[in-house]
N, CA, C and O atoms as a GROMACS GRO file, in nm:
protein
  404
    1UNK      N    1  -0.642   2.344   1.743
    1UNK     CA    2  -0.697   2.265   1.635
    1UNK      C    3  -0.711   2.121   1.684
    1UNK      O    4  -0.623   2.056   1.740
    2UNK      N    5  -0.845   2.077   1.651
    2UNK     CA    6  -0.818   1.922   1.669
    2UNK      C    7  -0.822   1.836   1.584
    2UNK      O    8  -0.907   1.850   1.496
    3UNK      N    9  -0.727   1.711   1.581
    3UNK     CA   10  -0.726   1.611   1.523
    3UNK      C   11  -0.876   1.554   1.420
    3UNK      O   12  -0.983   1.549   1.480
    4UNK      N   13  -0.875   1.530   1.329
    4UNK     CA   14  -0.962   1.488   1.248
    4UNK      C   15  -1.007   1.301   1.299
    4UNK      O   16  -0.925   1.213   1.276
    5UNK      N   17  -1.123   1.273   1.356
    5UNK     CA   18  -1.084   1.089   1.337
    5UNK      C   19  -1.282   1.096   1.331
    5UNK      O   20  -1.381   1.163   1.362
    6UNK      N   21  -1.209   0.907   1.229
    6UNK     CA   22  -1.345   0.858   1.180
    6UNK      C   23  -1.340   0.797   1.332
    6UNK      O   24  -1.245   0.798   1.409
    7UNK      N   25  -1.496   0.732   1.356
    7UNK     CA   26  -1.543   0.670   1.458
    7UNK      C   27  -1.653   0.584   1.410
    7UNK      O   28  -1.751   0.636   1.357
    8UNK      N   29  -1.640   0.426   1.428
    8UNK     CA   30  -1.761   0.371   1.352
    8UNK      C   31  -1.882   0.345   1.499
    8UNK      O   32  -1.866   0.292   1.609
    9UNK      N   33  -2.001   0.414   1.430
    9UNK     CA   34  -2.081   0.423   1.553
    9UNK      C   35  -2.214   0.283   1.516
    9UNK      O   36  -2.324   0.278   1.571
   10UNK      N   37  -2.173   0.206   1.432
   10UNK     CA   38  -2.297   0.084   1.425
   10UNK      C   39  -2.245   0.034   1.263
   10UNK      O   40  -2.141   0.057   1.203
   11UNK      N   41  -2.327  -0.017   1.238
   11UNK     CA   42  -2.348  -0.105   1.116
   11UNK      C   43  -2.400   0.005   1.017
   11UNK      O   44  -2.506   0.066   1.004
   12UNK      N   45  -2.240   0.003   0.932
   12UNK     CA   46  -2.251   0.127   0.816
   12UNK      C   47  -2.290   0.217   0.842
   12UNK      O   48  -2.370   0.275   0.768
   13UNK      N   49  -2.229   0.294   1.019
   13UNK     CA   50  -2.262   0.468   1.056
   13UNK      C   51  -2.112   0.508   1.082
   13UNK      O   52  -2.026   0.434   1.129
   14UNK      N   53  -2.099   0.608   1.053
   14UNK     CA   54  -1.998   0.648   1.079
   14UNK      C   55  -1.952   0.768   1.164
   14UNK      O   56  -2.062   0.784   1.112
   15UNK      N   57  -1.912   0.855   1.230
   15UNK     CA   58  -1.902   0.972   1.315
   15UNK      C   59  -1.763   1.047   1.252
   15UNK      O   60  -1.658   0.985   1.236
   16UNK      N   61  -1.778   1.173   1.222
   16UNK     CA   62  -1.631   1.245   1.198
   16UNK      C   63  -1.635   1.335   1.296
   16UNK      O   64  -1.738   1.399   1.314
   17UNK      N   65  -1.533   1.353   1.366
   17UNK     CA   66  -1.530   1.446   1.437
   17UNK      C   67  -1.379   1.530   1.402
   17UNK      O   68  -1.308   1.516   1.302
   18UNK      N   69  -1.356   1.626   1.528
   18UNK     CA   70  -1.186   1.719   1.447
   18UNK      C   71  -1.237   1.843   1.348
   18UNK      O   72  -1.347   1.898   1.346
   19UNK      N   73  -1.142   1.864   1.280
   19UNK     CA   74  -1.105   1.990   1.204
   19UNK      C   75  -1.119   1.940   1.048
   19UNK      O   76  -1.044   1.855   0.999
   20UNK      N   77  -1.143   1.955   1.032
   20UNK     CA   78  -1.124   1.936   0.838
   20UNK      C   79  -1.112   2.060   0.722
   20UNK      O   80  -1.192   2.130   0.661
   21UNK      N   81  -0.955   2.044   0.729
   21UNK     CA   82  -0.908   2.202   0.631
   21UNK      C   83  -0.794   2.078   0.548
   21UNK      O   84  -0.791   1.956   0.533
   22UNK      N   85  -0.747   2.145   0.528
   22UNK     CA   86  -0.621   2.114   0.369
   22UNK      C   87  -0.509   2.053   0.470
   22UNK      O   88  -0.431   1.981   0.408
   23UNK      N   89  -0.489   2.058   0.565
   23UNK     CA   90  -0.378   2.028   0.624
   23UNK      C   91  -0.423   1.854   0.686
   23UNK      O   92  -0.347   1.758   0.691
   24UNK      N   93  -0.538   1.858   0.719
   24UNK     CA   94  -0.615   1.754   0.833
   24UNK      C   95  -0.639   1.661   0.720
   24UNK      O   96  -0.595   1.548   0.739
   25UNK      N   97  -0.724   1.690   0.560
   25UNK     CA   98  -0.836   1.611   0.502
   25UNK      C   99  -0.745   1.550   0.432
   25UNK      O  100  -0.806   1.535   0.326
   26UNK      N  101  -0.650   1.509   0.417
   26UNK     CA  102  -0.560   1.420   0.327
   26UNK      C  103  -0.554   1.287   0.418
   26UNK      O  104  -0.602   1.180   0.379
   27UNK      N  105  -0.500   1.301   0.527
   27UNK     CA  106  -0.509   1.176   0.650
   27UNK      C  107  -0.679   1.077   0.629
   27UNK      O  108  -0.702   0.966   0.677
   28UNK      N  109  -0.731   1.122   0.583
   28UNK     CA  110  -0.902   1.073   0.566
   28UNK      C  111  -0.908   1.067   0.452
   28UNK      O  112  -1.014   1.007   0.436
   29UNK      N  113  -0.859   1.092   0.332
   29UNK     CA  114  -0.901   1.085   0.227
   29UNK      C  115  -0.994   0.942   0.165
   29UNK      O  116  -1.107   0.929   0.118
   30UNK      N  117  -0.880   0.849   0.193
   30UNK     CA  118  -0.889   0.711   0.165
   30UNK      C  119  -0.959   0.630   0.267
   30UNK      O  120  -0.982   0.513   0.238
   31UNK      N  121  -1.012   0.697   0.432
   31UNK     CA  122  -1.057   0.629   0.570
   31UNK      C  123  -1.179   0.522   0.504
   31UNK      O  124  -1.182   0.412   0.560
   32UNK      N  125  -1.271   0.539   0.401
   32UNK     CA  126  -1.366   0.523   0.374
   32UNK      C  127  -1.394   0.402   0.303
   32UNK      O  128  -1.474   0.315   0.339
   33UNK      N  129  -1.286   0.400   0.147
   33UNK     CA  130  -1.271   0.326   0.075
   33UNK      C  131  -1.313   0.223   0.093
   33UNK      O  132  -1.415   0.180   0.038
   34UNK      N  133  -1.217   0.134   0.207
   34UNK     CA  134  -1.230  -0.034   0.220
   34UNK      C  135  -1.363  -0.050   0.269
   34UNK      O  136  -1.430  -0.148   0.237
   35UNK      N  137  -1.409   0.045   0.347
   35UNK     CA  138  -1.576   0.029   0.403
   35UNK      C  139  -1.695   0.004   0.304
   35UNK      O  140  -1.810  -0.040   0.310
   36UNK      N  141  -1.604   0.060   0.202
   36UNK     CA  142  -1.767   0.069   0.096
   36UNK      C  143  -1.735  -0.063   0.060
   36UNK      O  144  -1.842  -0.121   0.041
   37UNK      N  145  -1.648  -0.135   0.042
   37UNK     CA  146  -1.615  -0.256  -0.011
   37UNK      C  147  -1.743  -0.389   0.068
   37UNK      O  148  -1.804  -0.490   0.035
   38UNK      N  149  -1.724  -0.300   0.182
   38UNK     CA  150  -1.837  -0.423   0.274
   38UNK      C  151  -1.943  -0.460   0.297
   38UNK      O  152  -1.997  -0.565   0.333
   39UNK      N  153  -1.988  -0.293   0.254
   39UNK     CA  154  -2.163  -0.273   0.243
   39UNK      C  155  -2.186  -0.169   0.185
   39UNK      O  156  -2.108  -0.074   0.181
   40UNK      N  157  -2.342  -0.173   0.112
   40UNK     CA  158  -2.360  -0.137   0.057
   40UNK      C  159  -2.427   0.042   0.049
   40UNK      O  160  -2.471   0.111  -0.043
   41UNK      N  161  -2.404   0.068   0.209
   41UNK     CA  162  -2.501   0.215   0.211
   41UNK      C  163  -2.404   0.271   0.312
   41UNK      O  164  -2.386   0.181   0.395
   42UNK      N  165  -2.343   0.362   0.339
   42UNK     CA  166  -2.352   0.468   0.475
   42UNK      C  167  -2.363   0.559   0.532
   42UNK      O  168  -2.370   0.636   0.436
   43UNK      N  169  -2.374   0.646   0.650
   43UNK     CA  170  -2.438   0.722   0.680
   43UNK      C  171  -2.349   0.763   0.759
   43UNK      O  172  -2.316   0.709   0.865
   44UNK      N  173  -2.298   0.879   0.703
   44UNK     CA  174  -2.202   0.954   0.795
   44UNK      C  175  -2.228   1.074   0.903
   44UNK      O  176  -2.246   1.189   0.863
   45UNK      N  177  -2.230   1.043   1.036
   45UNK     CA  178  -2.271   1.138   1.094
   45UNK      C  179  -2.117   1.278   1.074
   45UNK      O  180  -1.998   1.247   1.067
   46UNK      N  181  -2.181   1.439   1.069
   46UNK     CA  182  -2.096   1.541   1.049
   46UNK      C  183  -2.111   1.664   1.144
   46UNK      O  184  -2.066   1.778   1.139
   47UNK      N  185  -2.232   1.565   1.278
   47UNK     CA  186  -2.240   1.691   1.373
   47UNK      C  187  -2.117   1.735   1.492
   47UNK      O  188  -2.120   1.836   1.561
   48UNK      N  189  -2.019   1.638   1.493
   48UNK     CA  190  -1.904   1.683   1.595
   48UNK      C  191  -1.772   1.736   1.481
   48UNK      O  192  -1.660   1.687   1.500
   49UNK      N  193  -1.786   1.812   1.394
   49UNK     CA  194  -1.679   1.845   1.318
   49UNK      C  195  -1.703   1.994   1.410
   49UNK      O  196  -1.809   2.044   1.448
   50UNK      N  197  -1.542   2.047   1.433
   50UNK     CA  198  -1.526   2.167   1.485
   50UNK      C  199  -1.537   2.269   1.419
   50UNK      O  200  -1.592   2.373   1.458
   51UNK      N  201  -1.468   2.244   1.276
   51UNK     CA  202  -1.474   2.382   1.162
   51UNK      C  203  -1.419   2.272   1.056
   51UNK      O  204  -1.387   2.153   1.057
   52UNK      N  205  -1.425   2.370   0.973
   52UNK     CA  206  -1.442   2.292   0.795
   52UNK      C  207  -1.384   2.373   0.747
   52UNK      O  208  -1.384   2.478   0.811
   53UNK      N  209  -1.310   2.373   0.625
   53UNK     CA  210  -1.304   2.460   0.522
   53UNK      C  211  -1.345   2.439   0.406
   53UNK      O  212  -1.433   2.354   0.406
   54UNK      N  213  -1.312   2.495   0.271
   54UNK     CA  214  -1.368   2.427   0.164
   54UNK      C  215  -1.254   2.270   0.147
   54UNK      O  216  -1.263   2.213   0.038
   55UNK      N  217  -1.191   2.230   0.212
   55UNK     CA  218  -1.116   2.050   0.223
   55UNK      C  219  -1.229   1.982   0.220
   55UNK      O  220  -1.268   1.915   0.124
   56UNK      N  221  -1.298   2.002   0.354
   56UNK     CA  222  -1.413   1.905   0.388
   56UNK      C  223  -1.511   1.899   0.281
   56UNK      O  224  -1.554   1.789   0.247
   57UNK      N  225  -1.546   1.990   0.232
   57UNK     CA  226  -1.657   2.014   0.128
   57UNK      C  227  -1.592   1.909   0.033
   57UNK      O  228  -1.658   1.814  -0.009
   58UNK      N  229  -1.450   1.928  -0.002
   58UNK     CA  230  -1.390   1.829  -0.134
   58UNK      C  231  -1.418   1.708  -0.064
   58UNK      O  232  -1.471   1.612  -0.120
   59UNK      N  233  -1.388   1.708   0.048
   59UNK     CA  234  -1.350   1.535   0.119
   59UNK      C  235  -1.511   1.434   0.100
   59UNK      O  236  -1.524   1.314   0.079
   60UNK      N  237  -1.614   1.538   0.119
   60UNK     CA  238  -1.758   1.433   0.085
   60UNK      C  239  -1.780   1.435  -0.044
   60UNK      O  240  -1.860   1.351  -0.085
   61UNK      N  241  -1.708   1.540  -0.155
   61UNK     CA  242  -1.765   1.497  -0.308
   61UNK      C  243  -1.625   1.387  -0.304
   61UNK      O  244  -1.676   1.276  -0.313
   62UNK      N  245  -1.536   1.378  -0.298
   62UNK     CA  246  -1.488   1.234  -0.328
   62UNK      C  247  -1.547   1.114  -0.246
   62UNK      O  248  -1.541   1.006  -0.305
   63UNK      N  249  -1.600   1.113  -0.123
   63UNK     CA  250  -1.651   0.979  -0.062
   63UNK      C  251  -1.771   1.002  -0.179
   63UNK      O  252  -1.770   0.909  -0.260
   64UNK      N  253  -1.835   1.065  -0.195
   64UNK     CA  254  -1.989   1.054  -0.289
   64UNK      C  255  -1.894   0.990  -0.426
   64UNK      O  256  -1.972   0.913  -0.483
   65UNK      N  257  -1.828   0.990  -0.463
   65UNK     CA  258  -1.739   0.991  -0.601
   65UNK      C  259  -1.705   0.799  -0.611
   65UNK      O  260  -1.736   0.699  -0.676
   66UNK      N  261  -1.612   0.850  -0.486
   66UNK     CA  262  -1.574   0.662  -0.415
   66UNK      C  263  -1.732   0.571  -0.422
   66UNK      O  264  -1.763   0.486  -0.506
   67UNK      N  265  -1.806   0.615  -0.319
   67UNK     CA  266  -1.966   0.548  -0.388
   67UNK      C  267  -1.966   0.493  -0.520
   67UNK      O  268  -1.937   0.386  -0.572
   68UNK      N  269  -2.021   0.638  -0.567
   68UNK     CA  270  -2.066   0.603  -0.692
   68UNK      C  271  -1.976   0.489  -0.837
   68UNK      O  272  -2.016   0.426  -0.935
   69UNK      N  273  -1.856   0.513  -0.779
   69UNK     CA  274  -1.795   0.418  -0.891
   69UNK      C  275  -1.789   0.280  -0.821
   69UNK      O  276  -1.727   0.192  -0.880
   70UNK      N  277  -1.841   0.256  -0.716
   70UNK     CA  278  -1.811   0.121  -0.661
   70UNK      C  279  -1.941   0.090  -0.647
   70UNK      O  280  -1.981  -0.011  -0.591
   71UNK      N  281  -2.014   0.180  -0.700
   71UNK     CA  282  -2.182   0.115  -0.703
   71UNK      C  283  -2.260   0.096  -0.560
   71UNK      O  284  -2.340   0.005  -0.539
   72UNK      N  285  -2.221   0.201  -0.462
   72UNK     CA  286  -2.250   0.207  -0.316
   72UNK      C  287  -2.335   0.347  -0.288
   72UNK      O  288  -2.328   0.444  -0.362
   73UNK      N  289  -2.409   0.341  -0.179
   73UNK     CA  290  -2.438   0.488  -0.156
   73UNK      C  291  -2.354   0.540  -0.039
   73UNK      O  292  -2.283   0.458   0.020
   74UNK      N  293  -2.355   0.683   0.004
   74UNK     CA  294  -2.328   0.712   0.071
   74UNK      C  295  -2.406   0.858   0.107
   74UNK      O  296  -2.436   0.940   0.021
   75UNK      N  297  -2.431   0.872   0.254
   75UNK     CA  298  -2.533   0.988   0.300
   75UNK      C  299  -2.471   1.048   0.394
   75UNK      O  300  -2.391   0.982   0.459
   76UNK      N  301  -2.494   1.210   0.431
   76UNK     CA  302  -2.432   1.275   0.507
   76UNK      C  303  -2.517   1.355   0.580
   76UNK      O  304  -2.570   1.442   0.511
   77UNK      N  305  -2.557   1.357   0.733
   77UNK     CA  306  -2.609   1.387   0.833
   77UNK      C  307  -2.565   1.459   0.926
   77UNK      O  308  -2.470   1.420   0.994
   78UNK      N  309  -2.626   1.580   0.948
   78UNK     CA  310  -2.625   1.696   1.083
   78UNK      C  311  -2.483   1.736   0.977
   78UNK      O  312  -2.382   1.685   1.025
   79UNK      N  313  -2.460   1.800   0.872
   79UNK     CA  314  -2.357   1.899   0.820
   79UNK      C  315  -2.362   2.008   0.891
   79UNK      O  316  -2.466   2.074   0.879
   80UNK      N  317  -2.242   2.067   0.995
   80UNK     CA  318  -2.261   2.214   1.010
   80UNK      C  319  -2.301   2.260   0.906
   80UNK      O  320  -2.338   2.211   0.799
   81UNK      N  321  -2.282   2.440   0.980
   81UNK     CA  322  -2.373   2.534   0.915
   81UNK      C  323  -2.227   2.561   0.806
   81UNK      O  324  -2.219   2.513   0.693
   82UNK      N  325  -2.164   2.612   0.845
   82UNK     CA  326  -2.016   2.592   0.817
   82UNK      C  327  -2.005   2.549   0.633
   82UNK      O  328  -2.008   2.621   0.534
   83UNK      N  329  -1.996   2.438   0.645
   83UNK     CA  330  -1.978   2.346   0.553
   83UNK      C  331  -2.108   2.328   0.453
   83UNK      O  332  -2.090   2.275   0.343
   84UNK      N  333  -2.217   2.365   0.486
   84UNK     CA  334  -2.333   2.356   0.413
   84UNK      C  335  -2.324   2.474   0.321
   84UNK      O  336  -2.350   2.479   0.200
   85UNK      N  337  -2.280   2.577   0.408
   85UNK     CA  338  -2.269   2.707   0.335
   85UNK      C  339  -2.183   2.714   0.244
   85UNK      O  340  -2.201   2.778   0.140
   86UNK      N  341  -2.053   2.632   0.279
   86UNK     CA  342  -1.963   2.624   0.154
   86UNK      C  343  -1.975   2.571  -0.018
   86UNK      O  344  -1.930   2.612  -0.125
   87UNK      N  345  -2.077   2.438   0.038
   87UNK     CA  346  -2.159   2.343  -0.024
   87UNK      C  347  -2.235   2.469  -0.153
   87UNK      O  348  -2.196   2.488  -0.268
   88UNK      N  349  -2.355   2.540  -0.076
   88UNK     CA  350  -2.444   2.628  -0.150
   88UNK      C  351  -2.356   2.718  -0.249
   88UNK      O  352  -2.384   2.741  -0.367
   89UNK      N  353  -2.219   2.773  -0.165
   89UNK     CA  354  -2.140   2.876  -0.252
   89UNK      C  355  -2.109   2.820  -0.355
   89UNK      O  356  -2.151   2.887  -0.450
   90UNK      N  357  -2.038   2.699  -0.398
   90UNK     CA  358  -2.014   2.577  -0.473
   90UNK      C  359  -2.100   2.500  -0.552
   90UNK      O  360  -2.068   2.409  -0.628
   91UNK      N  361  -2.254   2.561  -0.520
   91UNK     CA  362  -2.340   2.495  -0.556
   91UNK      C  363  -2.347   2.325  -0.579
   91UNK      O  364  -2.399   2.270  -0.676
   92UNK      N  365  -2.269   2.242  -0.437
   92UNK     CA  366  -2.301   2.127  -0.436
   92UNK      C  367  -2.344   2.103  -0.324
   92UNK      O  368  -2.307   2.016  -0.246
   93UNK      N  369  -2.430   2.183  -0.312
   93UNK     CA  370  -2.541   2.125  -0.150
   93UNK      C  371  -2.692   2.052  -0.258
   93UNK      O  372  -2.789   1.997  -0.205
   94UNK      N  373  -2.683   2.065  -0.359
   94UNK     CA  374  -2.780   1.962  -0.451
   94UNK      C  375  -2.727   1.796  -0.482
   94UNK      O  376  -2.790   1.693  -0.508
   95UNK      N  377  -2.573   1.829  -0.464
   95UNK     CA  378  -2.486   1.715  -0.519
   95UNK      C  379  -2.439   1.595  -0.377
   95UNK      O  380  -2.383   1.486  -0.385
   96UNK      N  381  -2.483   1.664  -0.269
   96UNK     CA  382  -2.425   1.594  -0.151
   96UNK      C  383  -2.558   1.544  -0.110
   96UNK      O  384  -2.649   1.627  -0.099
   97UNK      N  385  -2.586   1.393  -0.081
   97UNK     CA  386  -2.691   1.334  -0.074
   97UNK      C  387  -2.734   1.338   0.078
   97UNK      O  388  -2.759   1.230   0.132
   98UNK      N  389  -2.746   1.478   0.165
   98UNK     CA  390  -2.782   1.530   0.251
   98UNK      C  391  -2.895   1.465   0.327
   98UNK      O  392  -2.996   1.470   0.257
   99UNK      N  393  -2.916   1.407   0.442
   99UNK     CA  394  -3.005   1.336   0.556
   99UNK      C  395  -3.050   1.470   0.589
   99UNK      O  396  -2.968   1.562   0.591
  100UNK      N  397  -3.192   1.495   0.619
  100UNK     CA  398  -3.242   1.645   0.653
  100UNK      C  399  -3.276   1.614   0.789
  100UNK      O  400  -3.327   1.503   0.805
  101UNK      N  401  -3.263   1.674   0.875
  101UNK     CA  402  -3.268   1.713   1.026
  101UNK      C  403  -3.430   1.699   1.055
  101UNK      O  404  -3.475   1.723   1.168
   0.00000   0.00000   0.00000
């Protein structure tokens, strides 16, 4: 299993890479917060995540959540297949403000 870590790759981009299950997505919960404080949009890249479970799926409706009450956006780019699929089962692959490939 690997370690879960944010990586800031530019001005309001972000990179997740690691594992994201129930054990990993608590350490990240909050990674995000103070960022939205600074600006106003970001763009999380989600193509180096190893595996997901339904954690990760929770972990972007609360950053979308964190957004929205702080009056920020936030976007999520290259989602595995993984996690998209979890999204559709859940029916919040409408609710996750998805960057299309």
């Amino acid at each position: 299993m690997t370690e879960p870590a944010i990586e800031k790759t530019g001005e309001g981009r972000y990179r997740i890479t690691g594992e994201l299950n129930f054990r990993t997505v608590p350490q990240l919960a909050d990674a995000l917060e103070g960022t939205f404080r600074d600006i106003d949009e970001l763009v999380v890249d989600l193509g180096e995540i190893d595996r997901s479970d339904s954690a990760g799926v929770a972990l972007l409706v609360e950053w979308v959540r964190t957004a929205t009450r702080l009056h920020k956006q936030v976007q999520f780019q290259k989602i595995p297949d993984q996690m998209l699929s979890i999204a559709r089962v859940s029916d919040l692959d409408e609710y996750l403000p998805l960057i299309p490939e």
